[in-house]
N, CA, C and O atoms as a Tripos MOL2 file, in Angstrom:
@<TRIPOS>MOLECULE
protein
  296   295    74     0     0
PROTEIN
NO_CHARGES

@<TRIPOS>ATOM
      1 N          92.5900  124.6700   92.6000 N.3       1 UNK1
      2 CA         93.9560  124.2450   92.4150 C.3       1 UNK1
      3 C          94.2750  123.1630   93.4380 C.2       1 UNK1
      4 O          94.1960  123.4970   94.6200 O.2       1 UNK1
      5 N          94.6610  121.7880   93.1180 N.am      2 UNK2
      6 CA         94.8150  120.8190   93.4250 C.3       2 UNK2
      7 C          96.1910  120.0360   93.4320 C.2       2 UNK2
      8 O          96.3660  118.8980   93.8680 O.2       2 UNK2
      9 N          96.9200  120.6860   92.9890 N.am      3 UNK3
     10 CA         98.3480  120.5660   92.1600 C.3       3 UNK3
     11 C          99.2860  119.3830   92.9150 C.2       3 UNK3
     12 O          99.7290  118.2710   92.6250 O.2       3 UNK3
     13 N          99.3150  120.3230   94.0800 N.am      4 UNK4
     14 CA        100.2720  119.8970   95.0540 C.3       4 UNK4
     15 C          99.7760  119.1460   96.6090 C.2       4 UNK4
     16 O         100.4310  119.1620   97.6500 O.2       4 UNK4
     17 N          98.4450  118.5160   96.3860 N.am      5 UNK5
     18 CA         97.6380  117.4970   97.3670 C.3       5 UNK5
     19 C          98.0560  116.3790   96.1100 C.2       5 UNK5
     20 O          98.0430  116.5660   94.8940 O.2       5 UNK5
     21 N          98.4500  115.0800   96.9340 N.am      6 UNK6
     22 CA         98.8280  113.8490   96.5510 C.3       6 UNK6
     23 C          98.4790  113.0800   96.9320 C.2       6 UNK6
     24 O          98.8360  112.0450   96.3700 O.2       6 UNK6
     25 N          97.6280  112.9380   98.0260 N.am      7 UNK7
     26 CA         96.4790  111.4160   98.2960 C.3       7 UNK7
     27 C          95.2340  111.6500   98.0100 C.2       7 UNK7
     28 O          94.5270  112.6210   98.2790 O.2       7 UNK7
     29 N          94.9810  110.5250   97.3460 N.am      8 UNK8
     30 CA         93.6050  110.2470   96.4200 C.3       8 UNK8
     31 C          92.3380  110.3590   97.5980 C.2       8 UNK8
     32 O          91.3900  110.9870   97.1250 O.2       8 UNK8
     33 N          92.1820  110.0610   98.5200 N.am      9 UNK9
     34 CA         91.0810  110.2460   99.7400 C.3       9 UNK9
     35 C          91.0650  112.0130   99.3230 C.2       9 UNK9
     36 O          90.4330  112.2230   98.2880 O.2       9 UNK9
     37 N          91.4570  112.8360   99.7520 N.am     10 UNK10
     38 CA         91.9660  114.5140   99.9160 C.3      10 UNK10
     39 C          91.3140  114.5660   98.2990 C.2      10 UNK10
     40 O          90.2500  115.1760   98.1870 O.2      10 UNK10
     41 N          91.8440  114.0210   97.1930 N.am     11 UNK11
     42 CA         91.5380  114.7580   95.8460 C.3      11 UNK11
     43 C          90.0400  114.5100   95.5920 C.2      11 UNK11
     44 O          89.3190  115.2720   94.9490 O.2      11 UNK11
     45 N          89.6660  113.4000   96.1470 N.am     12 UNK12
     46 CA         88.4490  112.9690   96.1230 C.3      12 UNK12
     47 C          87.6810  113.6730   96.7990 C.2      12 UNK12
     48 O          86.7010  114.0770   96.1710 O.2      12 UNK12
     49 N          87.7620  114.0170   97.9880 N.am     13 UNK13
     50 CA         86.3810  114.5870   98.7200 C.3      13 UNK13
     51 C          86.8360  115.9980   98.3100 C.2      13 UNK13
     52 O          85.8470  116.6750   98.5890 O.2      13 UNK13
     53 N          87.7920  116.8540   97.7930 N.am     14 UNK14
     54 CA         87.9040  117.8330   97.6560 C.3      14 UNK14
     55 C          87.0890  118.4550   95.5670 C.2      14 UNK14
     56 O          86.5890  119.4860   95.1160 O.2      14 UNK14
     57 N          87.4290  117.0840   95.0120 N.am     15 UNK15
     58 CA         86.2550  116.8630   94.1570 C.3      15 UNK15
     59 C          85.1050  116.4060   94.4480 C.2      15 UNK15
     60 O          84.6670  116.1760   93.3210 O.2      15 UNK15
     61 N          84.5310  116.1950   94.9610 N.am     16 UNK16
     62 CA         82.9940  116.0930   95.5550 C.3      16 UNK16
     63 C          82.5010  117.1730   96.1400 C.2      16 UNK16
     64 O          81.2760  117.2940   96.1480 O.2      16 UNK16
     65 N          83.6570  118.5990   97.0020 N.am     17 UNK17
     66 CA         82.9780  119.3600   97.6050 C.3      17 UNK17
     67 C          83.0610  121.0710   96.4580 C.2      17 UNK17
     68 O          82.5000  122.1570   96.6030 O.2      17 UNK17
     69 N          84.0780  120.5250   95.3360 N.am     18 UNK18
     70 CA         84.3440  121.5750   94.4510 C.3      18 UNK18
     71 C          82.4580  121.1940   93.2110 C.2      18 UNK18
     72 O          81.8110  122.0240   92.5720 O.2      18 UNK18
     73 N          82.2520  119.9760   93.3370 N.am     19 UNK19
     74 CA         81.1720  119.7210   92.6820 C.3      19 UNK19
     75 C          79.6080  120.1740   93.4330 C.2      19 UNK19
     76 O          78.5630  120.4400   92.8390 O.2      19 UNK19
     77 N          79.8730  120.1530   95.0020 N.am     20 UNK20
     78 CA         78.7940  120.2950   95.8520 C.3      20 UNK20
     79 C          78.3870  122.4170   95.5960 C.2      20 UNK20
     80 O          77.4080  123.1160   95.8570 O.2      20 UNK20
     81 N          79.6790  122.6760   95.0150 N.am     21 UNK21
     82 CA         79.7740  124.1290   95.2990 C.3      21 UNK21
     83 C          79.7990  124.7290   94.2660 C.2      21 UNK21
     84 O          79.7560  125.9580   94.3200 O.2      21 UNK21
     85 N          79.8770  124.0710   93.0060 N.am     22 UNK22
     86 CA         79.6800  124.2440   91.5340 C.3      22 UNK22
     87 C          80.3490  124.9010   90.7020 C.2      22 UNK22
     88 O          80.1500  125.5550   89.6780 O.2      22 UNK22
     89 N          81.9200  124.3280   91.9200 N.am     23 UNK23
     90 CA         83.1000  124.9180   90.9880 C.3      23 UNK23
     91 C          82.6330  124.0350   89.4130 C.2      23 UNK23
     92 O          81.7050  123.2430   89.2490 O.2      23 UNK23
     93 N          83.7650  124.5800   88.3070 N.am     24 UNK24
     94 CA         82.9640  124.2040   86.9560 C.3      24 UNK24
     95 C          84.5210  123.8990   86.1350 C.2      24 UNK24
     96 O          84.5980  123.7990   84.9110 O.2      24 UNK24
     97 N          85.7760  123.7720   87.1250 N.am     25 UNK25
     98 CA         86.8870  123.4820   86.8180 C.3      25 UNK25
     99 C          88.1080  122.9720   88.1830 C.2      25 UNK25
    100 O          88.4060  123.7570   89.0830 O.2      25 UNK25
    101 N          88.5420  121.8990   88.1140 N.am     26 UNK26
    102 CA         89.4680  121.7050   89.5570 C.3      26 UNK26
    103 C          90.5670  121.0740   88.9730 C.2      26 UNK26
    104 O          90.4970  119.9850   88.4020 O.2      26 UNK26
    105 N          91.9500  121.9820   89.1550 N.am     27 UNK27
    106 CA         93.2020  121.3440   88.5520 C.3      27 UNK27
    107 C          93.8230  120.5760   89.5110 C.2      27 UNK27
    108 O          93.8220  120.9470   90.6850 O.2      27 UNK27
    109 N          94.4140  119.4320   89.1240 N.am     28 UNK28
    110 CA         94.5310  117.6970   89.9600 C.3      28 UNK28
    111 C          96.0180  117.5380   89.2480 C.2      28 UNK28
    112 O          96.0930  117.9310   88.0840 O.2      28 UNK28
    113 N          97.0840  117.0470   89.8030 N.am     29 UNK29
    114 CA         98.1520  116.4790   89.5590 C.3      29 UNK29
    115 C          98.3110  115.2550   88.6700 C.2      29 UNK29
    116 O          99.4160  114.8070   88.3640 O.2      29 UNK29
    117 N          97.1660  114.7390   88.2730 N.am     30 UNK30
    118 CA         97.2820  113.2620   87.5320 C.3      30 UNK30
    119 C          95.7610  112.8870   87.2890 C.2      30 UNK30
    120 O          95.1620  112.4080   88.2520 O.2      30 UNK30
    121 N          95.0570  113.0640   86.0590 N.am     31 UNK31
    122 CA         93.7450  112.7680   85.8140 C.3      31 UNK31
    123 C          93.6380  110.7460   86.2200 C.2      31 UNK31
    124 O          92.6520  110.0720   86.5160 O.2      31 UNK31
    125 N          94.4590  110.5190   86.1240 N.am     32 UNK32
    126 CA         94.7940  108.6660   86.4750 C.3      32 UNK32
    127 C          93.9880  108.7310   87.6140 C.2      32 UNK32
    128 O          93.2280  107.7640   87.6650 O.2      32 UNK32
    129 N          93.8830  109.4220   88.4400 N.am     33 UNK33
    130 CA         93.4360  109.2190   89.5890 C.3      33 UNK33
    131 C          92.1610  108.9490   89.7280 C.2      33 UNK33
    132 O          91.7840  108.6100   90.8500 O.2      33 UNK33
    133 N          91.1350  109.0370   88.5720 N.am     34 UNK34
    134 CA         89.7150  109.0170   88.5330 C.3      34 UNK34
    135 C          89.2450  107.6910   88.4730 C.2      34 UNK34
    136 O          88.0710  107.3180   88.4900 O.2      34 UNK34
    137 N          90.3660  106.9500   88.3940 N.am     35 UNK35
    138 CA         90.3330  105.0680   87.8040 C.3      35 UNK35
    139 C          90.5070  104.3720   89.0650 C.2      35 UNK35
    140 O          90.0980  103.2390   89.3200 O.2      35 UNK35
    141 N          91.3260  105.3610   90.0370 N.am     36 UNK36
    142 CA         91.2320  104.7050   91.2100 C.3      36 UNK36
    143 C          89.8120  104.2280   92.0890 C.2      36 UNK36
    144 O          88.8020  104.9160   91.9380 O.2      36 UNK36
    145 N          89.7750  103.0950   92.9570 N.am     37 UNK37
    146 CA         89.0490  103.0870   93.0720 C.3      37 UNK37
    147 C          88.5540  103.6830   94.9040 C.2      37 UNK37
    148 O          87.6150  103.7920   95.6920 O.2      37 UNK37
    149 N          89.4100  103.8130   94.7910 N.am     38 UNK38
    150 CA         89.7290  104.7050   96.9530 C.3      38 UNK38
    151 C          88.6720  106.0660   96.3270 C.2      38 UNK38
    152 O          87.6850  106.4280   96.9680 O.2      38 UNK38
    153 N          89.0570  106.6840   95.0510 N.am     39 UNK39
    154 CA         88.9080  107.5450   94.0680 C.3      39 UNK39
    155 C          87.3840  107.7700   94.2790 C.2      39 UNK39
    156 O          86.7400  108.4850   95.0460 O.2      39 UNK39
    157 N          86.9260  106.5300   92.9140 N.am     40 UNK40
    158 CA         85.8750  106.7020   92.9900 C.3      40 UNK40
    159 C          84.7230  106.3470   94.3720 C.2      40 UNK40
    160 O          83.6410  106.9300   94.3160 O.2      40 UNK40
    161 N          84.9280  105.6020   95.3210 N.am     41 UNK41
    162 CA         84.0870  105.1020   96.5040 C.3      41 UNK41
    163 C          83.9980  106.5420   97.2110 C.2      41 UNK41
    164 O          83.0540  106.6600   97.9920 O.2      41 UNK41
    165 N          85.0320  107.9070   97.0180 N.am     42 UNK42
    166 CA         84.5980  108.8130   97.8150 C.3      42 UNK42
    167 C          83.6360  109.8880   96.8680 C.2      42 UNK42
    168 O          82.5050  110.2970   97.1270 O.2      42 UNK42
    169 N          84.3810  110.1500   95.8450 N.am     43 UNK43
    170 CA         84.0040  111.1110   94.6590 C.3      43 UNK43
    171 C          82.5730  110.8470   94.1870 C.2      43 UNK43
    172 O          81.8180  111.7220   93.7630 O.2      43 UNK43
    173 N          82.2240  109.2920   94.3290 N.am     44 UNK44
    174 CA         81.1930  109.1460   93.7000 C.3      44 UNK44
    175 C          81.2310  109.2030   92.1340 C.2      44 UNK44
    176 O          81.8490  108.4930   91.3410 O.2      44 UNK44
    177 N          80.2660  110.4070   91.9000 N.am     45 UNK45
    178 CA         80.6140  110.3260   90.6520 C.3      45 UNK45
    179 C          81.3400  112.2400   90.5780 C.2      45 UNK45
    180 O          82.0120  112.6410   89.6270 O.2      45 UNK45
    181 N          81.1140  112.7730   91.3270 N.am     46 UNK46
    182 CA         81.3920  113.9980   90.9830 C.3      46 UNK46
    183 C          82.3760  114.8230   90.0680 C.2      46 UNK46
    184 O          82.6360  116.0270   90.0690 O.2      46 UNK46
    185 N          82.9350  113.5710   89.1250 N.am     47 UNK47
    186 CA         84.4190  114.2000   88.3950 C.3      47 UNK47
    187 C          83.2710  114.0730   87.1860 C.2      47 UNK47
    188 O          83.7520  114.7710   86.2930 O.2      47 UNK47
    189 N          82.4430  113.7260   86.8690 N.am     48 UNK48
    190 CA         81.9780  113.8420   85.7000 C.3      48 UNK48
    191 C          80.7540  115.2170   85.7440 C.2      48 UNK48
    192 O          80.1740  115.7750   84.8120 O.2      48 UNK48
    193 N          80.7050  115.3710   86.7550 N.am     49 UNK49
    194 CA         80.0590  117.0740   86.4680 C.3      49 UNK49
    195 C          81.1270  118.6430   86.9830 C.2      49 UNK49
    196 O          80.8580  119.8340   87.1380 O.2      49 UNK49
    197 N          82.2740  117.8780   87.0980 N.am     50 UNK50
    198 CA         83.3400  119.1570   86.7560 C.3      50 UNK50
    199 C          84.2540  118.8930   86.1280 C.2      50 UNK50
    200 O          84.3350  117.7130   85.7880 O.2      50 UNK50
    201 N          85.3270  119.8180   85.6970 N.am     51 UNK51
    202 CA         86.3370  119.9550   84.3930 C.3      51 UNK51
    203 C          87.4210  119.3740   85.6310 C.2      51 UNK51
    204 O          87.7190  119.9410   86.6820 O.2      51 UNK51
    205 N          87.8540  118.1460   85.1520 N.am     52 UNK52
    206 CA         89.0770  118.3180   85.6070 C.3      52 UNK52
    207 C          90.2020  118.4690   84.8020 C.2      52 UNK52
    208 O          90.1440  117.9550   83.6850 O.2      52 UNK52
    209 N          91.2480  119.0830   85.1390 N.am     53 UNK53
    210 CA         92.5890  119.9510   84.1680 C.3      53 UNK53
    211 C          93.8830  118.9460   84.9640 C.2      53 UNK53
    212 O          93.7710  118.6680   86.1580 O.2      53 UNK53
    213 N          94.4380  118.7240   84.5830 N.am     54 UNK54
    214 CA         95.5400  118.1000   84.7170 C.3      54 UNK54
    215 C          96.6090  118.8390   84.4870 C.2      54 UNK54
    216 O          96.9050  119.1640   83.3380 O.2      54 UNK54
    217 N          97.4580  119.2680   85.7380 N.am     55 UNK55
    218 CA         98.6650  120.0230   85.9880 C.3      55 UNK55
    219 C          99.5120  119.5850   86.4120 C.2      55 UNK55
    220 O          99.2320  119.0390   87.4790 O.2      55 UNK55
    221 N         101.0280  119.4680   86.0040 N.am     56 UNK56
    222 CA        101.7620  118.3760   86.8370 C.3      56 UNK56
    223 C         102.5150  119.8300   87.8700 C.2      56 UNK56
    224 O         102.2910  120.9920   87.5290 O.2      56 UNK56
    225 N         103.1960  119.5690   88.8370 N.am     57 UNK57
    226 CA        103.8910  120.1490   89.6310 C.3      57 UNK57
    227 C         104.7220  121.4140   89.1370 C.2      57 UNK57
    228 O         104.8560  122.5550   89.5780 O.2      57 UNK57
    229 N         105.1490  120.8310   88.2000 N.am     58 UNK58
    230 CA        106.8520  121.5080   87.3630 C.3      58 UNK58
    231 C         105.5150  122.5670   86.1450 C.2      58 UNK58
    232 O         105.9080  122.8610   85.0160 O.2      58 UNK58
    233 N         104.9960  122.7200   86.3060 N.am     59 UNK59
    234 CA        103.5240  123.2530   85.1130 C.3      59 UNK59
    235 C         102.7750  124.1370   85.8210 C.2      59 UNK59
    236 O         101.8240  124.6850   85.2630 O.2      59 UNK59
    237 N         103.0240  124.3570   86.8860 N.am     60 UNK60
    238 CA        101.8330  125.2080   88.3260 C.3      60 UNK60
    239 C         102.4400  126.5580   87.8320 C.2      60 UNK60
    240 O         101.5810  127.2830   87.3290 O.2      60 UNK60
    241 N         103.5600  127.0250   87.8430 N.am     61 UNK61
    242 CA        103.7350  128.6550   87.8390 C.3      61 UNK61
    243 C         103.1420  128.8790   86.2370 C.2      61 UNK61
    244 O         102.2550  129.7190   86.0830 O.2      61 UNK61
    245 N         103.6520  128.1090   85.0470 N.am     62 UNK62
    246 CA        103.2250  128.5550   84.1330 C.3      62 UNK62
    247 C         101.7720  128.6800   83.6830 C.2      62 UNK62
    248 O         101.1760  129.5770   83.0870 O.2      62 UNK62
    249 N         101.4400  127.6390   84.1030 N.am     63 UNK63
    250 CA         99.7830  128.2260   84.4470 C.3      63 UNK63
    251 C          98.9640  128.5580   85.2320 C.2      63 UNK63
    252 O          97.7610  128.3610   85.0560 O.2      63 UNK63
    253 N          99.5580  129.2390   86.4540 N.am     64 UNK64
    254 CA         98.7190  130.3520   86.9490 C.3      64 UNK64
    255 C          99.5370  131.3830   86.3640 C.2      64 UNK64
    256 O          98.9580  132.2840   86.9700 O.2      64 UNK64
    257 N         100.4160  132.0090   85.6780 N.am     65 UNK65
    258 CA        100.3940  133.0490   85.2360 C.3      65 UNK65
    259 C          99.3590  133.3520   83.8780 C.2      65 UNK65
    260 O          98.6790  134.3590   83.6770 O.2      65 UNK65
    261 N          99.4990  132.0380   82.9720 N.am     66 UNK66
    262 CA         98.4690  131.8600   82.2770 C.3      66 UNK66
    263 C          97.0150  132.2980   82.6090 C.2      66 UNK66
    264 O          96.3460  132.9860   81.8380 O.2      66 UNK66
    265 N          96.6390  131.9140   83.6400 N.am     67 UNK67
    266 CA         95.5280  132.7680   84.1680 C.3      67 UNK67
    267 C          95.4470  133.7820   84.6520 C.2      67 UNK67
    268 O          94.4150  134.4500   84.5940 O.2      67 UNK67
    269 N          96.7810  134.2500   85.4060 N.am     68 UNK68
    270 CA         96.3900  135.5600   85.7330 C.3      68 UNK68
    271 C          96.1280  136.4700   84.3950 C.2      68 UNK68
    272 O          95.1620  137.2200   84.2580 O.2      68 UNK68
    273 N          97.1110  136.2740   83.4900 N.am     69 UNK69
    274 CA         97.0870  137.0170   82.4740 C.3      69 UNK69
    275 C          95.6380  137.3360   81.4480 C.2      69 UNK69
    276 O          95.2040  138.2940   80.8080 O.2      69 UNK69
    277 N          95.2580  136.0580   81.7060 N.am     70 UNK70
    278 CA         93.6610  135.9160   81.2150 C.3      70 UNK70
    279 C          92.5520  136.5600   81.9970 C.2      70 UNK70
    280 O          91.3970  136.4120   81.5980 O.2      70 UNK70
    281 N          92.8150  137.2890   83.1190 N.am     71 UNK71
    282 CA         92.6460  137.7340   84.0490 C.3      71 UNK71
    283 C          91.5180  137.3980   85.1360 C.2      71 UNK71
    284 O          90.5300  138.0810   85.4050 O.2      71 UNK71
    285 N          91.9570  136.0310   85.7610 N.am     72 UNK72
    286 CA         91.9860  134.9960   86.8550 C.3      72 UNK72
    287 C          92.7660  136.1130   88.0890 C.2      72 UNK72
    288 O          93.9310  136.4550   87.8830 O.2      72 UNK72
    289 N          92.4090  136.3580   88.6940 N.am     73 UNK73
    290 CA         93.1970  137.1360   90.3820 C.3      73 UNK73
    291 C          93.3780  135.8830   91.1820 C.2      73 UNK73
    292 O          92.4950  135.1960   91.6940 O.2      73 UNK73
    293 N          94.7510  135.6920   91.2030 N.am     74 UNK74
    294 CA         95.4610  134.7250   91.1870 C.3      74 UNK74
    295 C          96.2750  134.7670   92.9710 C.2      74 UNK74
    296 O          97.0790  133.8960   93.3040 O.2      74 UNK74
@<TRIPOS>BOND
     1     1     2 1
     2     2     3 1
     3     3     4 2
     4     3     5 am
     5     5     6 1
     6     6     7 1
     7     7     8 2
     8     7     9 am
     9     9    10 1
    10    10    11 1
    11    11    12 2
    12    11    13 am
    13    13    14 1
    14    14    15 1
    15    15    16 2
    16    15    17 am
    17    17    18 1
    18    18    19 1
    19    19    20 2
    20    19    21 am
    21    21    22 1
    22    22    23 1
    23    23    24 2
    24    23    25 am
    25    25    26 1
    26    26    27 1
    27    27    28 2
    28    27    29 am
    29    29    30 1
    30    30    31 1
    31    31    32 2
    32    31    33 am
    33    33    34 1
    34    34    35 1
    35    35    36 2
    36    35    37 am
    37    37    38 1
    38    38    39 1
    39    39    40 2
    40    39    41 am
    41    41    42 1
    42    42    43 1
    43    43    44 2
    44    43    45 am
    45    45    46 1
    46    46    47 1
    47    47    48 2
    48    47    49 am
    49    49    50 1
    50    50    51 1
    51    51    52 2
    52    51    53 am
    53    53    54 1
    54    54    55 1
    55    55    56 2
    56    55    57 am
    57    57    58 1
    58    58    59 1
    59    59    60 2
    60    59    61 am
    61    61    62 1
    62    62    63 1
    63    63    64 2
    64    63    65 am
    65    65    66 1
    66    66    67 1
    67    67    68 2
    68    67    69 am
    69    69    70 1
    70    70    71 1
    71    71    72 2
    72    71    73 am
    73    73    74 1
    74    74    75 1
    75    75    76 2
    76    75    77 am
    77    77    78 1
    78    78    79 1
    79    79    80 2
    80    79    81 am
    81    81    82 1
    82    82    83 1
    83    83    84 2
    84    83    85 am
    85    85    86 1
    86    86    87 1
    87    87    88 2
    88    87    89 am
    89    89    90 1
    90    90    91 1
    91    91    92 2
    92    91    93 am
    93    93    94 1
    94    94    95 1
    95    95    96 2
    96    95    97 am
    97    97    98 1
    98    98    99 1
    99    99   100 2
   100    99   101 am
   101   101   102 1
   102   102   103 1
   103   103   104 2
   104   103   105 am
   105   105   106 1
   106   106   107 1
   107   107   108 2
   108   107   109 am
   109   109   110 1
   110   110   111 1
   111   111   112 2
   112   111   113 am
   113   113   114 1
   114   114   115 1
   115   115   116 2
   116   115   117 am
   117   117   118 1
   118   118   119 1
   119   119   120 2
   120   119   121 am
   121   121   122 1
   122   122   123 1
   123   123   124 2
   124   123   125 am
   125   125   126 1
   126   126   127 1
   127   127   128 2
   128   127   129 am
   129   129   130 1
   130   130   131 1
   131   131   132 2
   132   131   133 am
   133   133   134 1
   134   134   135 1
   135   135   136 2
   136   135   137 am
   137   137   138 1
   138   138   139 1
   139   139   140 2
   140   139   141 am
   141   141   142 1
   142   142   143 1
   143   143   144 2
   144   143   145 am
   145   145   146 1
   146   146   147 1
   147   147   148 2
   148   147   149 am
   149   149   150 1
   150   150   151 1
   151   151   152 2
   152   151   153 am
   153   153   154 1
   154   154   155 1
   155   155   156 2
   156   155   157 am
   157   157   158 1
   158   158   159 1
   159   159   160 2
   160   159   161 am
   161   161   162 1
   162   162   163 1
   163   163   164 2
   164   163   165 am
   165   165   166 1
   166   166   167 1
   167   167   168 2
   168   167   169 am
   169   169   170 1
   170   170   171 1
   171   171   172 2
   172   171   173 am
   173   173   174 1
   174   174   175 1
   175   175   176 2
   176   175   177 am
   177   177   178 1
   178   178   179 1
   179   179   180 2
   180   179   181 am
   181   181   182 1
   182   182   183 1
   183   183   184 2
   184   183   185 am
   185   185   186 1
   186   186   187 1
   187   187   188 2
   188   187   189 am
   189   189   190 1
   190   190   191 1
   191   191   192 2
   192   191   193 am
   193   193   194 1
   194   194   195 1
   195   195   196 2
   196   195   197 am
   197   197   198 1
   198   198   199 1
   199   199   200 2
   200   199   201 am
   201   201   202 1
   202   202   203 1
   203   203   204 2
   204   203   205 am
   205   205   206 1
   206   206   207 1
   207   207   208 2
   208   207   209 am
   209   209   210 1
   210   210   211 1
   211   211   212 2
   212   211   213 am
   213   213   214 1
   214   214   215 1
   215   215   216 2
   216   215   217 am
   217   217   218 1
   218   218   219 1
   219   219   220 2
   220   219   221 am
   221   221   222 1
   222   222   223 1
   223   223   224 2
   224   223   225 am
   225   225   226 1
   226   226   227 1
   227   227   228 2
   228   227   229 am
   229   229   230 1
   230   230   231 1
   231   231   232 2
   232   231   233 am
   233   233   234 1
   234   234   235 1
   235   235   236 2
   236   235   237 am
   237   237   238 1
   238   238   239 1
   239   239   240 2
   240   239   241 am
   241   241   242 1
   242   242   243 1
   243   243   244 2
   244   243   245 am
   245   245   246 1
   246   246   247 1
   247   247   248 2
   248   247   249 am
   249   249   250 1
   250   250   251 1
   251   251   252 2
   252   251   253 am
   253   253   254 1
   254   254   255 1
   255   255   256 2
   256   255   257 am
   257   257   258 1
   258   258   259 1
   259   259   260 2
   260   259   261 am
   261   261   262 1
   262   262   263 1
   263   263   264 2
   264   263   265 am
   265   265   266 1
   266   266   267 1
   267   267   268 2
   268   267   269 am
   269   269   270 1
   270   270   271 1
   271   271   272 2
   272   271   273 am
   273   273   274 1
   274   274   275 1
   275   275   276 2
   276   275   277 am
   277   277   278 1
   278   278   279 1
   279   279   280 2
   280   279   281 am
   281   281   282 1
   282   282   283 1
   283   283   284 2
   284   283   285 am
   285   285   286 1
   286   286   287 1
   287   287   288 2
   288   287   289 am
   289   289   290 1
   290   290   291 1
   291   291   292 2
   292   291   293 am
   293   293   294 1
   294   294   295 1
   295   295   296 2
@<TRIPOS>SUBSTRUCTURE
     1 UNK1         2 RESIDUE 1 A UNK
     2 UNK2         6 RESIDUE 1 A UNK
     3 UNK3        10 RESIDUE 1 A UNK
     4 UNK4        14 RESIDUE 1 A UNK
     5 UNK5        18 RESIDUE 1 A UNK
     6 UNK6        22 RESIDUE 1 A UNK
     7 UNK7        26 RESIDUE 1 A UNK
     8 UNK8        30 RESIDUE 1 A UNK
     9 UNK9        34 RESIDUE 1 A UNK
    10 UNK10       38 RESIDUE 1 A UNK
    11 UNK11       42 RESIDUE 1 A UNK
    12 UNK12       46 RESIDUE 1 A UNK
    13 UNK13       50 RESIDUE 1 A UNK
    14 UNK14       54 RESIDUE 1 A UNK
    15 UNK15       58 RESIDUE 1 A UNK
    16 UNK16       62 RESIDUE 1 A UNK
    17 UNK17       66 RESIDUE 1 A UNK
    18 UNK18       70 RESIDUE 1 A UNK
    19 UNK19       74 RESIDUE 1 A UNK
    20 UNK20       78 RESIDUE 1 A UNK
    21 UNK21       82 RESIDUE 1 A UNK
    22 UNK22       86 RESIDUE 1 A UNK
    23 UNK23       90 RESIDUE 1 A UNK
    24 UNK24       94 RESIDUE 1 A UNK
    25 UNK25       98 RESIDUE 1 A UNK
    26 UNK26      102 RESIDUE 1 A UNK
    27 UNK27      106 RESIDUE 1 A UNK
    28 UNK28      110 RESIDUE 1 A UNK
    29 UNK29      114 RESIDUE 1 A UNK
    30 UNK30      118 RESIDUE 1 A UNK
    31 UNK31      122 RESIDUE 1 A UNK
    32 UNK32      126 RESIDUE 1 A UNK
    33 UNK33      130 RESIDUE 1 A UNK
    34 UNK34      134 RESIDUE 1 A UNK
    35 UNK35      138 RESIDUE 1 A UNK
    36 UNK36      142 RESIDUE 1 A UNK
    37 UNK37      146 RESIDUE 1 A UNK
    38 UNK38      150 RESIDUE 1 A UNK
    39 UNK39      154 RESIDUE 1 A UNK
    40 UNK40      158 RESIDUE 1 A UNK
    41 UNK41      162 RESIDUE 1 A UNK
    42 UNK42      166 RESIDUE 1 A UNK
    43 UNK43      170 RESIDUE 1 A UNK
    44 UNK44      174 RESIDUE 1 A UNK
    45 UNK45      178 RESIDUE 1 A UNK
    46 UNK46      182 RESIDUE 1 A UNK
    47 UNK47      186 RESIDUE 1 A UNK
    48 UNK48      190 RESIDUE 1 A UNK
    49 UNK49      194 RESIDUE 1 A UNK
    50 UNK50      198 RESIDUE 1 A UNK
    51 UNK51      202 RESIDUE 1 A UNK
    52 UNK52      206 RESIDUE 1 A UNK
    53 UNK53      210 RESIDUE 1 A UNK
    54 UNK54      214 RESIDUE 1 A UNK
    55 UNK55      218 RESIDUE 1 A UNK
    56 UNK56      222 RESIDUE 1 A UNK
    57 UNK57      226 RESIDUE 1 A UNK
    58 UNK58      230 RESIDUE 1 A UNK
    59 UNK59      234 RESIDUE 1 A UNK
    60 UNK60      238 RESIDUE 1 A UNK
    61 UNK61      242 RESIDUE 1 A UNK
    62 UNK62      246 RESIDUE 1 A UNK
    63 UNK63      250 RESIDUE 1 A UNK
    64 UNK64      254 RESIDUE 1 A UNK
    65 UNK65      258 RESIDUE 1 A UNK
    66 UNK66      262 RESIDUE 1 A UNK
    67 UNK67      266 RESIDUE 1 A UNK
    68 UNK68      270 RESIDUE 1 A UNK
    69 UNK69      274 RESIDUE 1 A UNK
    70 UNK70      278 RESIDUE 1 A UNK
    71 UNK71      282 RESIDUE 1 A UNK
    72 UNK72      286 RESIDUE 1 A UNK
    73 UNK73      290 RESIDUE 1 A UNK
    74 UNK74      294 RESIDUE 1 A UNK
């Protein structure tokens, strides 16, 4: 969960280290951000071997209850 980090340096190495660790899903505030290029020079390529989900702010409670309910321990 990525939701509420808003500089692209932070989303980036935090996608590179969710990829190093083989998370297999990382929810991000704005998929736009993959075009950046601050973006890509840290990420490399690592957004293309995990799911990224796009959650905006105002969308975070309804889907982590969504997951908890799916039963995600939340």
């Amino acid at each position: 969960m990525a939701t509420l980090i808003d500089k692209i340096p932070n989303l980036a190495n935090l996608t590179r280290t969710c990829e190093i660790f083989g998370v297999s899903e990382l929810v991000i505030p704005n998929k736009d951000v993959i075009n950046d290029e601050g973006f890509k020079n840290i990420a490399v390529t690592a957004e293309k071997w995990i799911q990224l989900v796009e959650i905006k702010e105002f969308e975070l409670l309804s889907f982590l209850m969504l997951k908890k309910n799916l039963g995600f321990k939340v």
